[in-house]
N, C-alpha and C positions, 0 to 999 in steps of 0.2 A: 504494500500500500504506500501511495507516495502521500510528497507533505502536503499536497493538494488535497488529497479528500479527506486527510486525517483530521482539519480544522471541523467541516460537515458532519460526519461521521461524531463526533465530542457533541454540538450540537442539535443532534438527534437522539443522541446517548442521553444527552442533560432535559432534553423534554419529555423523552420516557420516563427518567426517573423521575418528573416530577407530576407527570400525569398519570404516572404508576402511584406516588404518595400520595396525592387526591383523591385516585378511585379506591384506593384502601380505605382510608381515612371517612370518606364521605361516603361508599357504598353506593350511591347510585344518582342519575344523570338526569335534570330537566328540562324540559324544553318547550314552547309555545310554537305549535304548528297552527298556519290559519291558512282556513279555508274559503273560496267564496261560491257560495252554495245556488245564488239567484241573483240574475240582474235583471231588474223592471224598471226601463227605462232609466232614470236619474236617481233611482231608489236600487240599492245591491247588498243585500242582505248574506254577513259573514260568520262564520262559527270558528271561534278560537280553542283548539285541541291543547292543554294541556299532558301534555306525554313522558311517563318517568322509565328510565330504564335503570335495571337493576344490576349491581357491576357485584360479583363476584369477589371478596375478597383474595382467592389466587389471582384471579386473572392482574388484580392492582400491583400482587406483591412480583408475581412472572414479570411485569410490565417494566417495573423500577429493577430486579435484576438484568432485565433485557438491556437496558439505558445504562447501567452501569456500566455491566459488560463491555458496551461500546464505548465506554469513556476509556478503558482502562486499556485495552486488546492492544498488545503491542504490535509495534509498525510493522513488522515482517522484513523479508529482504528486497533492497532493491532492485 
């Protein structure tokens, strides 16, 4: 691996771990989906989906080893 992707590589490392420590931490994921369900003329009538997804406590803790690991993986040879 050269010195080019080893900076990339750290910084995908470092958001793993830290979106691995949140979905550990917090267990699970919200979000507002909206929809728009009719439109009558100048009038369009929309429903807003509250949606939670539920994260795994492995999946959080694989997630921040995963990030690690790429922080740490030595360079190999050139």
């Amino acid at each position: 691996m050269n010195g080019a992707l080893r900076s990339p590589l750290r910084i995908v490392g470092l958001l793993l771990v830290v979106l691995g420590i949140l979905g550990a931490v917090s267990g699970r994921l919200t979000y507002t989906e909206e929809t728009h369900d009719a439109s009558i003329g100048p009038i369009e009538i929309s429903v807003k989906d509250r949606e939670t997804i539920r994260i795994p406590l492995w999946a959080g803790v694989l997630t921040a080893i995963a990030g690690a690991a790429l922080i740490v993986v030595p360079k190999g040879r050139n």
